[in-house]
N, CA, C, O and CB atoms as a CASP TS submission, in Angstrom:
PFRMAT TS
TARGET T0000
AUTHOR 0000-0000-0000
METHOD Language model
MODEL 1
PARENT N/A
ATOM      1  N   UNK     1       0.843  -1.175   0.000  1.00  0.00           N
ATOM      2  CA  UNK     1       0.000   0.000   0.000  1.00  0.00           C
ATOM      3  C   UNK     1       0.894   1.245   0.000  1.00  0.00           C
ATOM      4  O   UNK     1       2.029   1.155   0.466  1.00  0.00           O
ATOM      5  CB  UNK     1      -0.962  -0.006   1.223  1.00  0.00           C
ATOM      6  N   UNK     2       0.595   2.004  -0.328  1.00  0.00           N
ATOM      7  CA  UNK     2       1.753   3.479  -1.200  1.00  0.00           C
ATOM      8  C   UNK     2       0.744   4.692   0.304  1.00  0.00           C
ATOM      9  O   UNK     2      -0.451   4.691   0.603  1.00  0.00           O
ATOM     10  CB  UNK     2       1.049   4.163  -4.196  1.00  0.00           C
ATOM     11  N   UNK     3       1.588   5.301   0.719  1.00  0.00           N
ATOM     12  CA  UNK     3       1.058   6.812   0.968  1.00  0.00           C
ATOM     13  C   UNK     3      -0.241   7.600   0.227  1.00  0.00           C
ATOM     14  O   UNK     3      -0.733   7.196  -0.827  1.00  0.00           O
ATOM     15  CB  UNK     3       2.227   7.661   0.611  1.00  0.00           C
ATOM     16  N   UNK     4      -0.520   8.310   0.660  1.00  0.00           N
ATOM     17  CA  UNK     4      -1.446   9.283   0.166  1.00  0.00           C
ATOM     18  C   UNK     4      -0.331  10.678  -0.035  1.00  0.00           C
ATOM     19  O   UNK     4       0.662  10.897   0.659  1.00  0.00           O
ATOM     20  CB  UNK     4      -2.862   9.512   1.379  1.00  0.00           C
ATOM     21  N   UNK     5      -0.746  11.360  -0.985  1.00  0.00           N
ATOM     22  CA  UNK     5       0.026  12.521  -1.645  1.00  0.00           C
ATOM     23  C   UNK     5      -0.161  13.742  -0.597  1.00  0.00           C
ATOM     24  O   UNK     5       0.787  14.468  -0.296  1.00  0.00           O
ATOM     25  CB  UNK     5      -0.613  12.920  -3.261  1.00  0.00           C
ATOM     26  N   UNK     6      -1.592  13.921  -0.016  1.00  0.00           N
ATOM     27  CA  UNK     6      -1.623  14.657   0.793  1.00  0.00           C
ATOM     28  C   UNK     6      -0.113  14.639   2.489  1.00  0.00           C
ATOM     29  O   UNK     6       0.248  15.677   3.043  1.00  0.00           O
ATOM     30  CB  UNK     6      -3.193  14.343   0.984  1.00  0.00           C
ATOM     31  N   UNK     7       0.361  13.357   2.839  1.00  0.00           N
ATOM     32  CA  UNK     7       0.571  13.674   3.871  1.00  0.00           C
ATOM     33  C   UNK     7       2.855  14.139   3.501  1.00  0.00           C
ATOM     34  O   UNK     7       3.786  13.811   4.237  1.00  0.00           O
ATOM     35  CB  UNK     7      -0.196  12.184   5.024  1.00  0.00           C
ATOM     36  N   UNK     8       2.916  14.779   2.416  1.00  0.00           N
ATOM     37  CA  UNK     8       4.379  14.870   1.806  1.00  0.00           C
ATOM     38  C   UNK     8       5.072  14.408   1.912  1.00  0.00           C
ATOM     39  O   UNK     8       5.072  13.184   2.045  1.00  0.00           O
ATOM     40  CB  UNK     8       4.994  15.509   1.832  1.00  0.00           C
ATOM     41  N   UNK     9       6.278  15.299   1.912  1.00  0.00           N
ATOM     42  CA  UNK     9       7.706  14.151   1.666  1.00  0.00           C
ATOM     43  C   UNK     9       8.122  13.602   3.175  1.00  0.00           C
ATOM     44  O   UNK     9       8.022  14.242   4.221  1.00  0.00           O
ATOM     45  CB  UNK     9       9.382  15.111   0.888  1.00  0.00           C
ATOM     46  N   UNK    10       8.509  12.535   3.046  1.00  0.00           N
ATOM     47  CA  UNK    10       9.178  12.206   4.366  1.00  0.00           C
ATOM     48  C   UNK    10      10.617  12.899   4.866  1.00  0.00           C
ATOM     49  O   UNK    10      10.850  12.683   6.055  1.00  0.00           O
ATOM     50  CB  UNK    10       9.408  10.732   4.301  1.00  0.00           C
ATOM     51  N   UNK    11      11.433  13.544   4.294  1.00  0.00           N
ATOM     52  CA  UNK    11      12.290  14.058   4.627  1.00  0.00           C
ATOM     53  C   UNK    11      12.190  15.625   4.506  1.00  0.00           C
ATOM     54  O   UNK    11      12.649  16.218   3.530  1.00  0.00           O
ATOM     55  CB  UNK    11      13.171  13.462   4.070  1.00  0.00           C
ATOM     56  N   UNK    12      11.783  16.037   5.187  1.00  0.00           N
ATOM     57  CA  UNK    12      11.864  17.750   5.804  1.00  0.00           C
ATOM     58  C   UNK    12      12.951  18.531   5.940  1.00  0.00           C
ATOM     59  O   UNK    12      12.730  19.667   6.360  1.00  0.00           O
ATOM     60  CB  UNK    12      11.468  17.917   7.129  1.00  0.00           C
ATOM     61  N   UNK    13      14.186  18.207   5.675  1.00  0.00           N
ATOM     62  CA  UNK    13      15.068  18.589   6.644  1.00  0.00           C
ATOM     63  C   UNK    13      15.327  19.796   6.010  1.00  0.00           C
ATOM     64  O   UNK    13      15.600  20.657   6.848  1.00  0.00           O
ATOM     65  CB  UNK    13      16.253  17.681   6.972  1.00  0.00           C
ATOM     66  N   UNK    14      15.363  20.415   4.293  1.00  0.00           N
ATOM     67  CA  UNK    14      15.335  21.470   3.770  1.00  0.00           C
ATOM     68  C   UNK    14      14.746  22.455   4.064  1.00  0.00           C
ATOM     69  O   UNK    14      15.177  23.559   3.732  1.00  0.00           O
ATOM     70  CB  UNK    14      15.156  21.352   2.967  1.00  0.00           C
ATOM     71  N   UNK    15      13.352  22.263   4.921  1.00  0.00           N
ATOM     72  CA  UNK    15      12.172  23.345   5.467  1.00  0.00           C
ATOM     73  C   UNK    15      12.709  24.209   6.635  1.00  0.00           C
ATOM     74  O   UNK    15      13.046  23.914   7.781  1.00  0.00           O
ATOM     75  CB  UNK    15      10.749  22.518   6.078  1.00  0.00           C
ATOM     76  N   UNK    16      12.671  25.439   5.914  1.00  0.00           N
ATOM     77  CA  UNK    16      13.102  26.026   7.073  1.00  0.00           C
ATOM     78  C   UNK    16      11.900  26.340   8.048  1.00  0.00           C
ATOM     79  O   UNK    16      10.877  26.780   7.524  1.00  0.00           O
ATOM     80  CB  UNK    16      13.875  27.247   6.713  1.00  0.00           C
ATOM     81  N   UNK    17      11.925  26.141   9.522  1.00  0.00           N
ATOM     82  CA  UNK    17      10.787  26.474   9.995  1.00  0.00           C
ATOM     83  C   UNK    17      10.514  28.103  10.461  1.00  0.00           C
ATOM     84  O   UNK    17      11.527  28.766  10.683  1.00  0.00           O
ATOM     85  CB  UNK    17      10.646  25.548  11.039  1.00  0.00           C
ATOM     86  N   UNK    18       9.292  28.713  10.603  1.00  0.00           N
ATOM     87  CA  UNK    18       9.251  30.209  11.108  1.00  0.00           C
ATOM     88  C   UNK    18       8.751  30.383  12.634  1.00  0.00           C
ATOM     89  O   UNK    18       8.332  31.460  13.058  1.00  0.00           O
ATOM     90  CB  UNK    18       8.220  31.075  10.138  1.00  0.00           C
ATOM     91  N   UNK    19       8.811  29.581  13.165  1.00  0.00           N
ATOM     92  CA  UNK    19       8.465  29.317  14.736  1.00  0.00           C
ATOM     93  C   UNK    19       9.525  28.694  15.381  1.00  0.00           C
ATOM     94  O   UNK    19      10.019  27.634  14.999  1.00  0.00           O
ATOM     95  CB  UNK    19       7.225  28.404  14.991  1.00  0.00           C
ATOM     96  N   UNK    20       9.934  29.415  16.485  1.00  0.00           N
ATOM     97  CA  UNK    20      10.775  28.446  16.884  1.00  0.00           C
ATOM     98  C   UNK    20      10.274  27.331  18.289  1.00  0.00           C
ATOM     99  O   UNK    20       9.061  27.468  18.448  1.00  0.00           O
ATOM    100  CB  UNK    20      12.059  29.304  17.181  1.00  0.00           C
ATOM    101  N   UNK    21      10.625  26.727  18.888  1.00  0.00           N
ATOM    102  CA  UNK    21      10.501  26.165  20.184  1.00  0.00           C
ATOM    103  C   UNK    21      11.028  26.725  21.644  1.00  0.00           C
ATOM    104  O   UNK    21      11.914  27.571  21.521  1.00  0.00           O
ATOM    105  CB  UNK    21      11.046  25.040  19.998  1.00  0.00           C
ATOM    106  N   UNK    22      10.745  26.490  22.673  1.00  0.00           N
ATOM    107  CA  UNK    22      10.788  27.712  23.825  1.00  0.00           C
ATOM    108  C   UNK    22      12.611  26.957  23.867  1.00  0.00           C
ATOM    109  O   UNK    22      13.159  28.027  23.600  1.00  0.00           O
ATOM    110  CB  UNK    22       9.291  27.591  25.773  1.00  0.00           C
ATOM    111  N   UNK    23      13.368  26.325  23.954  1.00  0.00           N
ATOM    112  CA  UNK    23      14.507  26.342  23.943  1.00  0.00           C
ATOM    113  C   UNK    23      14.855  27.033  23.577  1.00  0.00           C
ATOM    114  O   UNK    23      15.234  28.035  24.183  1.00  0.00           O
ATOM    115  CB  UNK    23      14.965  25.738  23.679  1.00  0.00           C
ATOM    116  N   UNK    24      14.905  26.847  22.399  1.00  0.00           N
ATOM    117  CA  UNK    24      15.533  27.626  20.953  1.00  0.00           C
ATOM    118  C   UNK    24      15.289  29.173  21.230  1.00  0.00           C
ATOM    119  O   UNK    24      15.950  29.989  20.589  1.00  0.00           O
ATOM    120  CB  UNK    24      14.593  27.128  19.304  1.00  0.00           C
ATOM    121  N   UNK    25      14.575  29.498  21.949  1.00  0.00           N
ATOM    122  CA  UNK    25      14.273  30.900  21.829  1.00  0.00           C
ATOM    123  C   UNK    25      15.214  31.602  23.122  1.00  0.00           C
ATOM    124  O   UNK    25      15.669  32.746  23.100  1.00  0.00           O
ATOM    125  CB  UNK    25      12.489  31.154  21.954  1.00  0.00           C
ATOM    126  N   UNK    26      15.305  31.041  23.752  1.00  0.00           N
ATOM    127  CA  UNK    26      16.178  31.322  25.301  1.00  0.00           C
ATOM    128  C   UNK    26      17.868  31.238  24.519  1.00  0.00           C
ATOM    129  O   UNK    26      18.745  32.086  24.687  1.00  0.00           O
ATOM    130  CB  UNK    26      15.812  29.603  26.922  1.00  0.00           C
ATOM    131  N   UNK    27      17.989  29.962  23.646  1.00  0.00           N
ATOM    132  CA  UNK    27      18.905  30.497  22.902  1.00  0.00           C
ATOM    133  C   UNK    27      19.449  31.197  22.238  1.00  0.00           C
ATOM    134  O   UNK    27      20.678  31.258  22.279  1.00  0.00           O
ATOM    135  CB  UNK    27      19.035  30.304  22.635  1.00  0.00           C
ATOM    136  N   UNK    28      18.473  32.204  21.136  1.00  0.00           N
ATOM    137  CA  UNK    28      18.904  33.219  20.680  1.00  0.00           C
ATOM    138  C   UNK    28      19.167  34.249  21.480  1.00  0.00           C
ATOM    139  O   UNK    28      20.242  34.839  21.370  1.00  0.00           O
ATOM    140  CB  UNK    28      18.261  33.510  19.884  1.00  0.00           C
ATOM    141  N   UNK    29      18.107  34.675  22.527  1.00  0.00           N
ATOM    142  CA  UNK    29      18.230  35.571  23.398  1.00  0.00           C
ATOM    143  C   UNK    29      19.294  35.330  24.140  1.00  0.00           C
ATOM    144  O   UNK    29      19.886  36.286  24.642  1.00  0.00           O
ATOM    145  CB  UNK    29      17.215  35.724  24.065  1.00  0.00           C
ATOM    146  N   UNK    30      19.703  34.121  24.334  1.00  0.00           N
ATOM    147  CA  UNK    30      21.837  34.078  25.198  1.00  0.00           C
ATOM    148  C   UNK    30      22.376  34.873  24.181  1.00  0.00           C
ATOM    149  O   UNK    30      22.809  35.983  24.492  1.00  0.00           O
ATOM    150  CB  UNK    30      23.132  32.088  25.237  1.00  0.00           C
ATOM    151  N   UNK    31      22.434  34.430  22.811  1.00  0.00           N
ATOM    152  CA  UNK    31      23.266  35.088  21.906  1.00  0.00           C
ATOM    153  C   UNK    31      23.317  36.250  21.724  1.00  0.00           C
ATOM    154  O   UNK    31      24.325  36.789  21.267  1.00  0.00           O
ATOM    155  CB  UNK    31      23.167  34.772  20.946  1.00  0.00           C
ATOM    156  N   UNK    32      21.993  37.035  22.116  1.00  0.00           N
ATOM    157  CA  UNK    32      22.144  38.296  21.887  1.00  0.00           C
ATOM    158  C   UNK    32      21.905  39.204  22.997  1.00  0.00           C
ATOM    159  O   UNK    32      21.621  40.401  22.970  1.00  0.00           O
ATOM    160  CB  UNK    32      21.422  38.587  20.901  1.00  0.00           C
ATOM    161  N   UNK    33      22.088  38.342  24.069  1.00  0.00           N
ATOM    162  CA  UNK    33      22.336  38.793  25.631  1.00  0.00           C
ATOM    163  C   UNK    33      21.305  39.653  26.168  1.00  0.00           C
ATOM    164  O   UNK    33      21.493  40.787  26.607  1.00  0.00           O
ATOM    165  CB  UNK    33      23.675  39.601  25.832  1.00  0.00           C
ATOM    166  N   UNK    34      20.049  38.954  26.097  1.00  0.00           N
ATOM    167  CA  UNK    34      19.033  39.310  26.664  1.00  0.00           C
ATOM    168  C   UNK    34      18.720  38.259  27.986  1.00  0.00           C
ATOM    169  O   UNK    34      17.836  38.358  28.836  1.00  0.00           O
ATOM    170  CB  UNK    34      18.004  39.400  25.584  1.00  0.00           C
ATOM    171  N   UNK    35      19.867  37.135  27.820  1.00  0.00           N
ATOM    172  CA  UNK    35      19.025  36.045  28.964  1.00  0.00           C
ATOM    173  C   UNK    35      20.865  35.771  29.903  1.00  0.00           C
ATOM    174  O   UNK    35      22.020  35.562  29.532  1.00  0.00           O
ATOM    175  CB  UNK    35      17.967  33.886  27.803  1.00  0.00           C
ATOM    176  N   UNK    36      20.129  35.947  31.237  1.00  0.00           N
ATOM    177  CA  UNK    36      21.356  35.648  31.595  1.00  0.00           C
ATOM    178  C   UNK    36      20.929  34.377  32.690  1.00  0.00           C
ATOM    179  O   UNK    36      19.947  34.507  33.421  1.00  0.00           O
ATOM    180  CB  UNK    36      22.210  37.037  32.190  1.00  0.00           C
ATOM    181  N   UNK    37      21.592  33.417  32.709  1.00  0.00           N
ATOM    182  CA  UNK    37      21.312  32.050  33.255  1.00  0.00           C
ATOM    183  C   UNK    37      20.695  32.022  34.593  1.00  0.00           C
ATOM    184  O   UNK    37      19.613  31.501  34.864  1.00  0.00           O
ATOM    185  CB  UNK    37      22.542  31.268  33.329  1.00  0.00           C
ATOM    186  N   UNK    38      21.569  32.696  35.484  1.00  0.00           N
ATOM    187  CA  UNK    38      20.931  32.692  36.866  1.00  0.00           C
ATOM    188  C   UNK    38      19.871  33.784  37.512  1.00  0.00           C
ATOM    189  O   UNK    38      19.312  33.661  38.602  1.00  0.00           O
ATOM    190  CB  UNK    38      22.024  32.713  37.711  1.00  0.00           C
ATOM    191  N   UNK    39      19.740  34.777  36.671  1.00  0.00           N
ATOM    192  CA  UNK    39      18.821  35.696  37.192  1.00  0.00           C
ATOM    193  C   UNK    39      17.670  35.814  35.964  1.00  0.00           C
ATOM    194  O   UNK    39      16.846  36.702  36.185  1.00  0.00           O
ATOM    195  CB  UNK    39      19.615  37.160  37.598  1.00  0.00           C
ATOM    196  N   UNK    40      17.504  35.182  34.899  1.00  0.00           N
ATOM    197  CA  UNK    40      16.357  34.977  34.367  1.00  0.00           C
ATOM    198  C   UNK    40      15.650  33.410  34.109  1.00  0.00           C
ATOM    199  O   UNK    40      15.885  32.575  33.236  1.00  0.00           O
ATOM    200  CB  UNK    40      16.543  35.661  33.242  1.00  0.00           C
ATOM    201  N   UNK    41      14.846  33.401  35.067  1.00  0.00           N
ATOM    202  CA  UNK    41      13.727  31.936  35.491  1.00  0.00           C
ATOM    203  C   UNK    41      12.522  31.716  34.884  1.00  0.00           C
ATOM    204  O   UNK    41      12.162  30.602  34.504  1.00  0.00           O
ATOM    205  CB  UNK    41      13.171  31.916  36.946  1.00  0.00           C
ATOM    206  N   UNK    42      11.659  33.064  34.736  1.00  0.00           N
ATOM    207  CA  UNK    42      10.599  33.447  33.789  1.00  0.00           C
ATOM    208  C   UNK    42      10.661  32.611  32.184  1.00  0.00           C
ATOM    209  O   UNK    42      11.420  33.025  31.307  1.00  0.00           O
ATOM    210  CB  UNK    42      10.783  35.141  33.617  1.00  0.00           C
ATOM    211  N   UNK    43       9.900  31.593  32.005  1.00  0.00           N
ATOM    212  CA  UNK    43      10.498  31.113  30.545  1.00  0.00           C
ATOM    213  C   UNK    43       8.977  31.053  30.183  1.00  0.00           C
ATOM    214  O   UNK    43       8.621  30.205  29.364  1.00  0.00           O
ATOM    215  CB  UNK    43      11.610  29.451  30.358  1.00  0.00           C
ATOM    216  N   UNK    44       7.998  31.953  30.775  1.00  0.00           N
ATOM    217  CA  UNK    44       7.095  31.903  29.989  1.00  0.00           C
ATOM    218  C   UNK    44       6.671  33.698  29.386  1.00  0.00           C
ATOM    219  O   UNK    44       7.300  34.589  29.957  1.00  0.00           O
ATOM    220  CB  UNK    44       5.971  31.026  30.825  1.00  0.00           C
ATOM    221  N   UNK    45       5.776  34.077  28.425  1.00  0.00           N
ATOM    222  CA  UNK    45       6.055  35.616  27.771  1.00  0.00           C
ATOM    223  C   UNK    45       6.922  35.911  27.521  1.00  0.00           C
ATOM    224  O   UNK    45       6.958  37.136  27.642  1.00  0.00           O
ATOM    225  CB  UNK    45       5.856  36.621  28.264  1.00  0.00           C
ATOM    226  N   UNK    46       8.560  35.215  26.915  1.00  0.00           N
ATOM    227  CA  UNK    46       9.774  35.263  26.292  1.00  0.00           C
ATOM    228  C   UNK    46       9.408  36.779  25.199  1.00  0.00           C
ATOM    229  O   UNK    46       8.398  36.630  24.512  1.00  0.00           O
ATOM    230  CB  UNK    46      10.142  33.565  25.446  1.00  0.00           C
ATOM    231  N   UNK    47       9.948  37.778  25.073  1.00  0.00           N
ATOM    232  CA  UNK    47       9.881  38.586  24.020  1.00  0.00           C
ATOM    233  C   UNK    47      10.373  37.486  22.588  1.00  0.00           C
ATOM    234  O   UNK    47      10.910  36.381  22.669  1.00  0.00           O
ATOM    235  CB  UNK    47      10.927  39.999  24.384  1.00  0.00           C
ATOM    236  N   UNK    48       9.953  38.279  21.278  1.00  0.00           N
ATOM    237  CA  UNK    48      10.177  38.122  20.114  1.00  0.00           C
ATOM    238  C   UNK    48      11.329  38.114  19.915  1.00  0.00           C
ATOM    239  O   UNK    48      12.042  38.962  20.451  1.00  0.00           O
ATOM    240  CB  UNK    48       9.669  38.792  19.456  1.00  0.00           C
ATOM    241  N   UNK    49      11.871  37.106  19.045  1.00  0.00           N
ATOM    242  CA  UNK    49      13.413  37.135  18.883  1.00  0.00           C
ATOM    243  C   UNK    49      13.654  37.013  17.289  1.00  0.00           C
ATOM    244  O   UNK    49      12.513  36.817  16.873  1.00  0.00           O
ATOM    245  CB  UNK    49      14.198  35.809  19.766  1.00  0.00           C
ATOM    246  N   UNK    50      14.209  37.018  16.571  1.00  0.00           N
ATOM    247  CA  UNK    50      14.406  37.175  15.178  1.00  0.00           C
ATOM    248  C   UNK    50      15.030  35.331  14.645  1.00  0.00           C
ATOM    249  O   UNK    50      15.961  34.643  15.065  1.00  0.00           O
ATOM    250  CB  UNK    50      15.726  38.707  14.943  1.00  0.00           C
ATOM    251  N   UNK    51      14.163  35.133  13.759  1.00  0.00           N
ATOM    252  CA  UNK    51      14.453  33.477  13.602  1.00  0.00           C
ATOM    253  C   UNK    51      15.259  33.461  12.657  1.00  0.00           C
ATOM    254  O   UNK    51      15.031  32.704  11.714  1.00  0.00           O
ATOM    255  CB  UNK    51      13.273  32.459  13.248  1.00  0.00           C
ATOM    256  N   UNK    52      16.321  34.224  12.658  1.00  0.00           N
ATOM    257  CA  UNK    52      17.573  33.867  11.797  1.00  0.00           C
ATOM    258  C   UNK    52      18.710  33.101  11.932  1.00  0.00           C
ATOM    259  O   UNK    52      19.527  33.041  11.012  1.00  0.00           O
ATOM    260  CB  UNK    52      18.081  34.748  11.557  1.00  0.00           C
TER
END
């Protein structure tokens, strides 16, 4: 039995995504030194970070 066309390719890995995940986002903000390890705990209402 073959797939259906609707559910795509099995390999994604080219897609860039435009959302990131709450990790990922604490990460950019290290990088651009908005998060500093021991005095920011708050990991929820994270400001906007640029998904580049």
């Amino acid at each position: 039995m073959s797939r259906h066309t609707s559910y795509g390719k099995s390999t994604k890995s080219g897609k860039k995504r435009n959302v990131l995940k709450r990790f990922e986002r604490v990460d950019v903000l290290r990088k651009i030194g908005k998060w500093v390890d021991g005095r920011n705990t708050k990991v929820t209402g994270l400001p906007k970070t640029p998904s580049a």
